[in-house]
C-alpha positions as CSV (number, residue, x, y, z in Angstrom):
1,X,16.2,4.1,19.2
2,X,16.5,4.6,22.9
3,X,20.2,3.7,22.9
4,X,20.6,5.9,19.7
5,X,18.9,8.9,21.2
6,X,21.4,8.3,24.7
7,X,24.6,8.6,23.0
8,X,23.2,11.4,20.4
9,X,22.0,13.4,24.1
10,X,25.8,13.0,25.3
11,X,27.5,14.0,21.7
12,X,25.2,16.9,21.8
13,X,25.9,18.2,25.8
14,X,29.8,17.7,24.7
15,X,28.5,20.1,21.4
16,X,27.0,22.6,23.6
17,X,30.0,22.9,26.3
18,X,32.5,23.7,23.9
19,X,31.7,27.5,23.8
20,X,31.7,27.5,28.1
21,X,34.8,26.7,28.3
22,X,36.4,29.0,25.3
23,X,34.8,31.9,27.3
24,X,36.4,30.5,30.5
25,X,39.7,30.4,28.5
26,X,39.5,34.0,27.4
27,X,38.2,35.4,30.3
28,X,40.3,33.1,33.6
29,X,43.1,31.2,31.9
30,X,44.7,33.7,29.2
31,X,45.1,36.2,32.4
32,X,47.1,33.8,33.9
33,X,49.9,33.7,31.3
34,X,49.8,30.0,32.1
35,X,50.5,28.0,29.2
36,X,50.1,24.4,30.5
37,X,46.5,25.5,31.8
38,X,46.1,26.7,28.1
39,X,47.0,23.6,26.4
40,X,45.0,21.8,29.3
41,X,41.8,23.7,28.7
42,X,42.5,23.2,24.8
43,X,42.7,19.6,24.7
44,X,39.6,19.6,26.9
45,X,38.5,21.1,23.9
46,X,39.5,19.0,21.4
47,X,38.4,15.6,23.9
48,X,34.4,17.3,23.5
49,X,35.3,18.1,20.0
50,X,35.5,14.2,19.4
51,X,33.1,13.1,21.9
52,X,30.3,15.6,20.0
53,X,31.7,14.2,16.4
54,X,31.7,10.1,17.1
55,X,28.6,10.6,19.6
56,X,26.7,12.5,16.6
57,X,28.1,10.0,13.6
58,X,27.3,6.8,16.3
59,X,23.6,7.8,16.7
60,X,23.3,8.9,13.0
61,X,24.4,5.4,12.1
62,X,21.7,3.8,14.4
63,X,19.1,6.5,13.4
64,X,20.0,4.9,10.2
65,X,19.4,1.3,11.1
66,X,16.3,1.9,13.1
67,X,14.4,4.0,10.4
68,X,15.3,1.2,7.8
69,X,14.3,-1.6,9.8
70,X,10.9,0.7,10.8
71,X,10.2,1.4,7.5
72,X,10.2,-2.5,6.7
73,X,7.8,-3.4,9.2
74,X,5.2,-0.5,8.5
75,X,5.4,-1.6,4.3
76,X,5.0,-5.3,5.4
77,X,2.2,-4.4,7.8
78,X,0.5,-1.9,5.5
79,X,1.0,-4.5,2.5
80,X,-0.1,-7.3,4.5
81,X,-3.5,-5.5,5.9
82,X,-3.7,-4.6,2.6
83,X,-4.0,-7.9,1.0
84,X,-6.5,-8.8,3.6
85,X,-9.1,-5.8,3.2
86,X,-12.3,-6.9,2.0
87,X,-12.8,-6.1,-1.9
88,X,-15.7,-3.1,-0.5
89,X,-13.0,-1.8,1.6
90,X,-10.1,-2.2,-1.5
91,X,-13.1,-0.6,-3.6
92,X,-13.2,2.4,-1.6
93,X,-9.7,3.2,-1.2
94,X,-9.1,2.0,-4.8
95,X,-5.7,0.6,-5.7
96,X,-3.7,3.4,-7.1
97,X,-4.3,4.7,-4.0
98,X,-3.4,1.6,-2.1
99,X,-0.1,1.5,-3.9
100,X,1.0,5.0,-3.5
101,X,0.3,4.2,0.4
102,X,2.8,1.8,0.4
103,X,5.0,3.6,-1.7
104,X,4.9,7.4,-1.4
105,X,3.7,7.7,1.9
106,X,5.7,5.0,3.7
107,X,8.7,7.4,2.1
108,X,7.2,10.1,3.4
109,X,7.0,8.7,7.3
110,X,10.9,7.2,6.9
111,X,12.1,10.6,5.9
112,X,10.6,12.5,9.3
113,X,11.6,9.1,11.5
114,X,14.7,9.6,10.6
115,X,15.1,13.5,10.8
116,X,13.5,12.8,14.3
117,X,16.1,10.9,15.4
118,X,19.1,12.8,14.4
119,X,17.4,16.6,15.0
120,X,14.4,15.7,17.2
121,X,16.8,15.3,19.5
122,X,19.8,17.3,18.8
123,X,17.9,20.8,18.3
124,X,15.9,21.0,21.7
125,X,18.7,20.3,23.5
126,X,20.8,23.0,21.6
127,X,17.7,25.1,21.6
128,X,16.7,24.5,25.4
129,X,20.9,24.4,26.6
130,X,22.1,27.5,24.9
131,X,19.3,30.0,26.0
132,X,19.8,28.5,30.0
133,X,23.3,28.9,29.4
134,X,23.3,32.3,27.9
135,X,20.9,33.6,30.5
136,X,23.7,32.3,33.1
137,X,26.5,34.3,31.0
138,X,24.1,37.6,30.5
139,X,20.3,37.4,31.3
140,X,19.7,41.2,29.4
141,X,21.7,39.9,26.0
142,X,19.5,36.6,26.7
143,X,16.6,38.3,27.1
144,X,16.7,40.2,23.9
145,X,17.6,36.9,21.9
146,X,14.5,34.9,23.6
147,X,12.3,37.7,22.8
148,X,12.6,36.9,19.0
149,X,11.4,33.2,20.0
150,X,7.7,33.3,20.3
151,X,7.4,35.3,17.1
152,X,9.3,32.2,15.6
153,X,6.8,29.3,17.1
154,X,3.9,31.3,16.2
155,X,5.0,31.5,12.6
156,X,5.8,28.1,12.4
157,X,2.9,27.0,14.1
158,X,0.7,28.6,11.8
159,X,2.5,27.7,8.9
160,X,2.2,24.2,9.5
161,X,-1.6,23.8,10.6
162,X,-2.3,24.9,6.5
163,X,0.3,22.0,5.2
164,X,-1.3,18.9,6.6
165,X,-4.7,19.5,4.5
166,X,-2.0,20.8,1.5
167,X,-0.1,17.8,1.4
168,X,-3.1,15.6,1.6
169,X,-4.4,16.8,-1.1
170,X,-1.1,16.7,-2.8
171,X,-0.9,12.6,-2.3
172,X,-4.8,12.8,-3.7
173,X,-3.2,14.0,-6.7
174,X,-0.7,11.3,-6.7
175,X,-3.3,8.9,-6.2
176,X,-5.0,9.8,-9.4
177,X,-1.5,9.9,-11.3
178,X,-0.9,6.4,-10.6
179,X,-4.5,5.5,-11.6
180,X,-3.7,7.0,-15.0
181,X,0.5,5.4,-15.3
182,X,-1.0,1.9,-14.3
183,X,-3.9,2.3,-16.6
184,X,-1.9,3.0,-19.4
185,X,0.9,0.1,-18.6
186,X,-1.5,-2.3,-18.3
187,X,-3.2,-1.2,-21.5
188,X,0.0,-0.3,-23.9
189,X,-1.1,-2.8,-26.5
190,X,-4.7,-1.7,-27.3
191,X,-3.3,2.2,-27.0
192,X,-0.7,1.6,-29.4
193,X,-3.5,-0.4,-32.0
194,X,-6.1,2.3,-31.9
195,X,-3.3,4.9,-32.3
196,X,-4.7,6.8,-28.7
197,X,-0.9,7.5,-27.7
198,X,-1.4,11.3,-27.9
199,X,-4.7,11.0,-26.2
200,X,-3.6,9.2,-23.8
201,X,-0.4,11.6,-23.2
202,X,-3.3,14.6,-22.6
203,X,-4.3,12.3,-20.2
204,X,-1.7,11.9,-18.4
205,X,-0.4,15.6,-18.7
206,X,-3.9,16.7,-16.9
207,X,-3.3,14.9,-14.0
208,X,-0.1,15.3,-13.8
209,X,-0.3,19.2,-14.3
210,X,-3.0,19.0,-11.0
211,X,-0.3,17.3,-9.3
212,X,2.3,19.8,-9.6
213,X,-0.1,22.8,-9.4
214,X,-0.9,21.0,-6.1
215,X,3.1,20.6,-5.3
216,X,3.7,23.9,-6.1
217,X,0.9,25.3,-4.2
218,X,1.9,23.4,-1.2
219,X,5.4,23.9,-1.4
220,X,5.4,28.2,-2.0
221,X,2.9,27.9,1.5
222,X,5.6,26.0,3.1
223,X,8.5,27.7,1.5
224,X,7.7,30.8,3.3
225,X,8.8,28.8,6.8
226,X,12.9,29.2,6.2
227,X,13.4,32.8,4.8
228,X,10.6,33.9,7.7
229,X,13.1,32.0,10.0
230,X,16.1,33.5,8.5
231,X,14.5,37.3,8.9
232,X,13.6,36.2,12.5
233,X,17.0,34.9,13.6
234,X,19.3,37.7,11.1
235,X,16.9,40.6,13.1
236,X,17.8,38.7,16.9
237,X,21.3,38.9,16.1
238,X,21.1,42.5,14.8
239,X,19.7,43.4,18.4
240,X,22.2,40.8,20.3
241,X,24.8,42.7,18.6
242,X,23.5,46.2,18.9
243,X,22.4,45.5,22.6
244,X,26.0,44.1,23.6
245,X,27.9,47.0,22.0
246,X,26.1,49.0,24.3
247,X,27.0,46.9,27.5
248,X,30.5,46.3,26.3
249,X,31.3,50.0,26.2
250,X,29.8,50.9,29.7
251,X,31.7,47.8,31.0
252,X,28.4,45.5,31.7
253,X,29.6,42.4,30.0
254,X,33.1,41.6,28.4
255,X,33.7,40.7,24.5
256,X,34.8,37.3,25.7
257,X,31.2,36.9,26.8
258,X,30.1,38.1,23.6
259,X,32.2,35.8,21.3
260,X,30.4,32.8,23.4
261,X,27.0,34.5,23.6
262,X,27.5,34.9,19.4
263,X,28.4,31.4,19.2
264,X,25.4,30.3,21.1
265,X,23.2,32.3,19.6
266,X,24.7,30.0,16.1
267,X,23.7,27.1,18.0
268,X,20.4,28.3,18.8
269,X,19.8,29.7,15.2
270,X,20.9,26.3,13.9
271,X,18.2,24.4,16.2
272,X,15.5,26.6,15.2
273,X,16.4,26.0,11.1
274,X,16.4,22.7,12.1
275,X,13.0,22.3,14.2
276,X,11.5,24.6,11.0
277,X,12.7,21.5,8.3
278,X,11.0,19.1,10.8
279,X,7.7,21.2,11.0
280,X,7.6,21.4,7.1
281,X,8.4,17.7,6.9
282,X,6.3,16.8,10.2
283,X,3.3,18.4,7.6
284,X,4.4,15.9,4.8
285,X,4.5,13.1,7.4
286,X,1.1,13.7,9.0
287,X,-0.6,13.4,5.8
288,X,0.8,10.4,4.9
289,X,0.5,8.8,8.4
290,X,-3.0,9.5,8.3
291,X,-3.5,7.8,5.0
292,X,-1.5,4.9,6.3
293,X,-3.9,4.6,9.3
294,X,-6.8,4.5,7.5
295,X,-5.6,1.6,6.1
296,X,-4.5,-0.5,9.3
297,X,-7.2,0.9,11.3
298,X,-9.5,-0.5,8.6
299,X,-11.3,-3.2,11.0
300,X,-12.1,-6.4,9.4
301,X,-15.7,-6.7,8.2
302,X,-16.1,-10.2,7.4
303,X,-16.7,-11.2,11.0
304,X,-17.2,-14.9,12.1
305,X,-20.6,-16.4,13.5
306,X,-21.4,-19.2,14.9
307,X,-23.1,-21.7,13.5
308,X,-22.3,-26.1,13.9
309,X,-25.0,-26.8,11.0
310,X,-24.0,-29.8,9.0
311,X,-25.7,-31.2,5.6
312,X,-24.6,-34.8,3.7
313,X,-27.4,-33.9,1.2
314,X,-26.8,-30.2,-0.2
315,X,-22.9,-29.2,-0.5
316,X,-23.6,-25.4,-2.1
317,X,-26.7,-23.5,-1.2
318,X,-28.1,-20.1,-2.2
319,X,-31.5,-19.0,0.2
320,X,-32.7,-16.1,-1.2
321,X,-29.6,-13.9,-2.0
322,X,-29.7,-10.5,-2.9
323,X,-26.9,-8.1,-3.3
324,X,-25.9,-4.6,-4.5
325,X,-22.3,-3.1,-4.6
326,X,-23.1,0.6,-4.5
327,X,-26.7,0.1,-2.1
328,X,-29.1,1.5,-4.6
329,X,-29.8,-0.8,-7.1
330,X,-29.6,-5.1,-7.0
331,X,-26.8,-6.4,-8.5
332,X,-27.4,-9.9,-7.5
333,X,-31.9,-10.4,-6.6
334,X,-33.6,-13.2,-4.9
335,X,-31.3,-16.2,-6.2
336,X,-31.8,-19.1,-5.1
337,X,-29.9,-22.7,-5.7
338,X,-29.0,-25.7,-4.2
339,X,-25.9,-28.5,-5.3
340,X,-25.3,-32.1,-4.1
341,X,-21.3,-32.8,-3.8
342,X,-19.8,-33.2,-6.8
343,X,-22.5,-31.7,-9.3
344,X,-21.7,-29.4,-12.4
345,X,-23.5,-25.8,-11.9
346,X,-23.3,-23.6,-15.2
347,X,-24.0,-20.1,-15.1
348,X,-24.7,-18.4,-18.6
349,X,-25.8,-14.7,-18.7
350,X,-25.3,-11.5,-21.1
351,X,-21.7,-9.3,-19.9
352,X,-22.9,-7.7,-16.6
353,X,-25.5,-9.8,-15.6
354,X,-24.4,-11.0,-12.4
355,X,-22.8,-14.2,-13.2
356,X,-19.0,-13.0,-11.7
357,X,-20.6,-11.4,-8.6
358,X,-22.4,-14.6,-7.8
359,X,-19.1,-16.2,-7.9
360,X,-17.9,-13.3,-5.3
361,X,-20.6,-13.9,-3.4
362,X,-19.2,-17.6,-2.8
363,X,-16.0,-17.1,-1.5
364,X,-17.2,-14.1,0.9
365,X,-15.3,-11.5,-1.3
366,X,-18.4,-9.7,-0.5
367,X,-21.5,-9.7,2.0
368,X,-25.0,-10.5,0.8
369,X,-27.7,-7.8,1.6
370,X,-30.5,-10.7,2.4
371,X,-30.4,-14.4,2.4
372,X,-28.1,-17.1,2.9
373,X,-25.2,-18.5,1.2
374,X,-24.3,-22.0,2.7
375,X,-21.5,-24.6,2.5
376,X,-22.0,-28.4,3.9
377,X,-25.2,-27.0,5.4
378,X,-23.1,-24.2,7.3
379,X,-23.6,-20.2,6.6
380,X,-20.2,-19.5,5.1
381,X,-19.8,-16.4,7.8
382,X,-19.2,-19.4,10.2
383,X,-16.2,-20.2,8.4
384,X,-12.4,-18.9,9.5
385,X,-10.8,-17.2,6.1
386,X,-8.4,-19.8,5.5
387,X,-10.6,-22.4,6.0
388,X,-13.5,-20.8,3.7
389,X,-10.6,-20.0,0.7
390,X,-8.7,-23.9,0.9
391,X,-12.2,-25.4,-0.3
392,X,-12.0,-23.4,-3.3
393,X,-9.9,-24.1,-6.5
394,X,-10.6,-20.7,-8.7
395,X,-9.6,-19.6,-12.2
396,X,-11.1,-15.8,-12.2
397,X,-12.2,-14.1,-14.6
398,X,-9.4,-11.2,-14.5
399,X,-6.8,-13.6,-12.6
400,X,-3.1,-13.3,-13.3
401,X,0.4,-14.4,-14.0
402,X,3.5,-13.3,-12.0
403,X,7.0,-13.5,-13.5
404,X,8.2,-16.8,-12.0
405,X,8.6,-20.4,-14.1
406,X,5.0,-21.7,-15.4
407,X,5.6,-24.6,-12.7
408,X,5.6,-21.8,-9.7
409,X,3.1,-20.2,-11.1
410,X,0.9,-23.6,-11.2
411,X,2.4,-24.1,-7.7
412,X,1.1,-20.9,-6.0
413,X,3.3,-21.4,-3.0
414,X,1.3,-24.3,-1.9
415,X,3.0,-27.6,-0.8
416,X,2.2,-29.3,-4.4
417,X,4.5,-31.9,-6.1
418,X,5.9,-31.7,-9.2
419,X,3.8,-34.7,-10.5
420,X,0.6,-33.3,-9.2
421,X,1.1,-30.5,-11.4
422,X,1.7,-32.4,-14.3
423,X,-1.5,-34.1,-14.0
424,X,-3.0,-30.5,-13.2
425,X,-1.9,-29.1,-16.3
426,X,-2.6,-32.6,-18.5
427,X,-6.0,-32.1,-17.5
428,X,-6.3,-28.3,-18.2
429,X,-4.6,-29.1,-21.8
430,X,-1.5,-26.9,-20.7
431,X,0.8,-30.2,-20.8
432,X,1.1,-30.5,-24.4
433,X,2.1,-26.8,-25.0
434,X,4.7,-26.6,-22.3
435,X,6.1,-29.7,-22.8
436,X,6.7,-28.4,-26.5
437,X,8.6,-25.3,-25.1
438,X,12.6,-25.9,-24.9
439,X,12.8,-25.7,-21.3
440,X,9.1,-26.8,-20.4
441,X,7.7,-26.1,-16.9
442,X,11.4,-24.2,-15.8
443,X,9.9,-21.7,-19.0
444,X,10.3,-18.6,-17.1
445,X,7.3,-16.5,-17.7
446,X,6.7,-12.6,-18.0
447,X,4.5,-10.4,-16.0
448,X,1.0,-11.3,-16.3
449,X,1.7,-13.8,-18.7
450,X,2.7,-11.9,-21.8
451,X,5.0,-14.5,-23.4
452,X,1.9,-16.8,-23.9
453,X,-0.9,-16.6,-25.7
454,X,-4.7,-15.6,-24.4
455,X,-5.3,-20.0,-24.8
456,X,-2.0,-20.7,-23.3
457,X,-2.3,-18.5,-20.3
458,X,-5.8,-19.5,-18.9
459,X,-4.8,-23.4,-19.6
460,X,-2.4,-22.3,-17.4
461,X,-4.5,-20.7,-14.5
462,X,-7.0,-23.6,-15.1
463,X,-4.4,-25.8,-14.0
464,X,-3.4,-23.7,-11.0
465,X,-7.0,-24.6,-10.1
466,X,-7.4,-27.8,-9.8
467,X,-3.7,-28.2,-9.1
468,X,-4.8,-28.9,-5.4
469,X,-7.6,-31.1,-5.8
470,X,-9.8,-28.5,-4.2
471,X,-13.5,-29.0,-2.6
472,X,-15.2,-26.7,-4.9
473,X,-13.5,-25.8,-8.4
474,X,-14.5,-22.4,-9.8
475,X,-13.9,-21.6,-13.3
476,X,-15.1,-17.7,-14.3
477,X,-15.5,-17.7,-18.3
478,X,-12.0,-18.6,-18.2
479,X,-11.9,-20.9,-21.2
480,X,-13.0,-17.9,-23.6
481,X,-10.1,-17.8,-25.1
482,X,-10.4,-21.9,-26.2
483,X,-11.2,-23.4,-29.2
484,X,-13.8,-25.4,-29.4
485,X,-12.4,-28.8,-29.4
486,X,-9.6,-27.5,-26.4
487,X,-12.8,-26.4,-24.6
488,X,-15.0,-29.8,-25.0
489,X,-11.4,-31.9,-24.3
490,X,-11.0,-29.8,-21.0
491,X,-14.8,-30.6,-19.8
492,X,-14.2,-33.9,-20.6
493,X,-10.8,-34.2,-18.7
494,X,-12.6,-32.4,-16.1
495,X,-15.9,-34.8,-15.6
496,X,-12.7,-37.9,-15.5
497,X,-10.5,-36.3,-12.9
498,X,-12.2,-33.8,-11.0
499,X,-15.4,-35.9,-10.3
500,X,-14.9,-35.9,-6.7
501,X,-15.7,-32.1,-6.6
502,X,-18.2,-29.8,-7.3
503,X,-17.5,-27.8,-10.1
504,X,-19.0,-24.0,-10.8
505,X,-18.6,-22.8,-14.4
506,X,-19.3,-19.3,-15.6
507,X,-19.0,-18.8,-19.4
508,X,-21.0,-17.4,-22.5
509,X,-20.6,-20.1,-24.5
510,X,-23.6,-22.4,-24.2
511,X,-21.3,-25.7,-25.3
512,X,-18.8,-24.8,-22.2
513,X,-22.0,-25.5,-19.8
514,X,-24.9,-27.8,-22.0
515,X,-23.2,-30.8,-20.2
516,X,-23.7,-29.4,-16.4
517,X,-26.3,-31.5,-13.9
518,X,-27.6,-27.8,-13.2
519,X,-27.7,-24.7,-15.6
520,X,-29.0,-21.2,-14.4
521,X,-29.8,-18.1,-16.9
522,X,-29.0,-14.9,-15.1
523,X,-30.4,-11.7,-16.7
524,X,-30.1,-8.2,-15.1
525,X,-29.3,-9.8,-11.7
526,X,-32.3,-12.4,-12.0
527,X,-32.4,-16.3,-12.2
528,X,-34.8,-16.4,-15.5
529,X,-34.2,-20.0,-16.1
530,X,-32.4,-23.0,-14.6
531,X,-32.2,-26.8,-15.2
532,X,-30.6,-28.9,-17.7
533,X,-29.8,-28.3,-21.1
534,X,-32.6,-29.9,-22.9
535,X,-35.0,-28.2,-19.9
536,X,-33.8,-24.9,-20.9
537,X,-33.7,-25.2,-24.6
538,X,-37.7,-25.6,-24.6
539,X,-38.4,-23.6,-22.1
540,X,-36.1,-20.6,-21.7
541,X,-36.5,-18.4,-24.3
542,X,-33.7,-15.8,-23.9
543,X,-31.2,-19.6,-23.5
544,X,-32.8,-21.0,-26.4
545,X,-31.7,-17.6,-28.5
546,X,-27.8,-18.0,-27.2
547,X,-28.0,-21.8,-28.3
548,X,-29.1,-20.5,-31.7
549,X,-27.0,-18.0,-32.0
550,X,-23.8,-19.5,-31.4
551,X,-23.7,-22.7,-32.8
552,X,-26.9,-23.2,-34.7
553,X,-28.6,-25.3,-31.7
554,X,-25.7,-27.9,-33.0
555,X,-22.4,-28.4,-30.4
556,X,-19.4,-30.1,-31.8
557,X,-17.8,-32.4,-28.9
């Protein structure tokens, strides 16, 4: 940038010299009937015509290269401390807006880098060179020209204070137009089956209406910047020229002063239209770089403590927790459980009772108000990221498929062989169905796995599980979509080959956890019953009812 902003100073001095020496021509040379000093002056001329043209296309190029390769870094840093914000902190920004951070407003910061560099520079110099070089040619015509000046920067000025809380507001909007486009996207299928397209075209047309009301707001407040500058600059000229007819015709100044003072004043008018675009666009940037800040100035909550505790006896503990997302009411009260290595936990609960959050509350996706959560006898806050997340195998609830071959998206990016992850996907009861498609684990699949079925895809994120033999193996109610007999062949797979971890399963159906060492009932955020099957089934009333309910108090194995 440095370099760029040298060689655009230089293109710009040989810009501004040009109309020095034509008034040095008219007035010295021509007088002198000299043609060879004519020609001389003229290719003088020409030489500062090129060096102003390759000096200006040079730097524009580099401008160029360096706003590209700064726009780069920002969207992998913003996309990087984005990945790595706490799920409060990616609550509370949400993730249309997060996106339209990356997107929108990155845009909106290359745009004025850029500018920065090929007028930032360009239009001071003009701006700051012609008016001491006119004021050396004829102070009074000067004079009249830089009285029009602070009229200008107060315009401006004010102008632009009102478009940093405008465009803000615009990017709000834009916020809430994504929410609505990537709801919609992600929902196509159940819109088209309920018929909802025209509802959900209202939809969209509300927010998208506030979002050019807000546009248009912003933009007829900013719009008023260039015809104010063009009144501004049209009336200087108008007294430039009034003011030097006057002093030509009592023999003050000389018309050859004039033609250069005229052209200067162009210079001068073309550095203020230009300084005016990069207040308007300066507004457009600050919002956005704001928004962006707020985002890598986000400091990381999940600090580390201290704490060398070890356990051989309990490998998962829960002391007490309690929890609540929003502050006001518990999501997660008073639980309390401990697991040896290599013990079965089910969780079973109505939809919303806590069961996913407990899960959360595990890998440190969010802070417990009260109590402990411990791993190998240490609090999991002692624990690096990286080291806390490898002992974990997890197949979420909500988790998802990225367009890549099913034996990538089994991989994960991890250092996992190719045998490893048949083994993985034998054992989830994916092998079978992928070996049965033409081009088995090469099968490139869609976006969030839309080329398989609901039982295909999570046999597949099962598998991505347990593909690295992981510590602690977490699977959120992510057999639903299972038969029966798929679901009792996976447990039994799993209890064979995974019996060297401990293994966490959340599901509604009471045959997917009957089997665990250790079952827990969880009802409006409260353990209500825990133990082992038969335990529960006489004593656990609301367990007893989901037994019933789903399979008659029979299983079929």
């Amino acid at each position: 940038m440095l370099v760029g902003f040298l060689i655009k100073v230089t293109g710009t001095l040989a810009e501004l010299i040009l109309p020095y020496i034509l008034t040095h021509i008219l007035e010295n040379v021509i007088a002198e009937l000299n043609v060879g000093k004519i020609v001389f002056y003229g290719a003088v001329m020409v030489l500062f015509s090129i060096v102003a043209c390759v000096g200006n296309v040079i730097a524009n190029r580099m401008a160029a290269r360096v706003t590209t390769n700064f726009s780069k870094a920002m969207r992998k840093e913003l996309f990087s401390k984005t990945l790595y914000l706490s799920s409060a902190d990616t609550d509370a920004f949400t993730i249309p807006s997060l996106e339209s951070r990356i997107t929108t407003d990155t845009y909106n910061v290359h745009n004025f880098i850029g500018m920065m560099q090929r007028m930032g520079v360009r239009a001071p110099i003009l701006l700051i060179g012609g008016i001491s070089l006119s004021l050396v040619m004829d102070s009074t015509l000067a004079l009249v020209m830089i009285a029009t000046l602070p009229i200008i920067f107060v315009t401006i000025y004010g102008i632009s204070r009102k478009g940093v809380p405008l465009y803000t507001s615009v990017q709000k909007s834009a916020d809430n137009m994504v929410r609505v486009a990537r709801e919609d996207t992600q929902g196509i299928r159940v819109i088209k089956a309920l018929s909802k397209n025209e509802h959900e075209n209202r939809r969209y047309d509300k927010v998208n209406s506030e979002l050019s009301k807000q546009e248009r707001h912003a933009g007829t407040i900013m719009g008023i910047v260039n015809p104010a500058m063009t009144l501004l600059m049209n009336l200087g000229i108008a007294g430039v020229v009034a003011v030097a007819a006057l002093r030509v015709s009592k023999g003050l100044s000389s018309p050859a002063t004039v033609i250069a003072f005229m052209q200067y004043f162009t210079l001068i008018s073309m550095a203020m239209m230009s300084l005016s675009r990069m207040f308007v666009m300066y507004t457009k940037c600050a919002a956005s770089a704001n928004r962006i800040a707020e985002v890598l100035d986000t400091p990381d909550k999940l600090s580390i403590i201290n704490d060398n505790s070890e356990s051989d006896s309990i490998h998962i503990a829960f002391d007490n927790v309690s929890f609540s997302y929003l502050g006001k009411k518990n999501n997660i009260q008073n639980i309390s459980v401990s697991l040896k290595k290599g013990d079965r936990l089910g969780i079973i609960g109505a939809t919303g009772s806590g069961k996913s959050t407990f899960i959360k509350l595990l890998l440190r996706f969010y802070e417990p108000d009260s109590g402990e959560i411990r791993i190998n006898g240490r609090n999991i806050k002692s624990y690096s990221r990286e080291h806390l997340t490898s002992m974990f195998g997890v197949a979420l609830q909500n988790d998802f498929i990225y367009a890549d071959t099913i034996e990538e998206n089994i991989r994960f990016g991890r250092d996992i062989s190719k045998e490893d992850i048949i083994e993985a996907a034998k054992t989830a009861q994916a092998h079978d169905f992928i070996s049965a498609i033409p081009d088995g684990y090469a099968h490139l699949l869609s976006s969030k796995g839309t080329n398989l079925s609901g039982g295909q895809k999570q046999r597949v994120l099962i598998a991505r599980a347990i593909a690295s033999k992981p510590e602690i193996l977490i699977l959120d109610d992510s057999s639903s979509a299972l038969d029966y007999k798929t679901d009792a062949n996976l447990r039994k797979a799993l209890d064979e080959n995974m019996s060297g971890s401990t293994v966490i399963t959340v599901a509604q159906r009471v045959s997917s956890v009957k089997n665990c060492d250790h079952i827990i009932v969880i009802d409006d955020g409260r353990v209500i019953g825990q133990g082992k099957h038969e335990h529960l089934l006489e004593y656990c009333t609301e367990y007893r009812e989901i037994s019933q309910s789903q399979m008659g108090g029979a299983f079929v194995e």
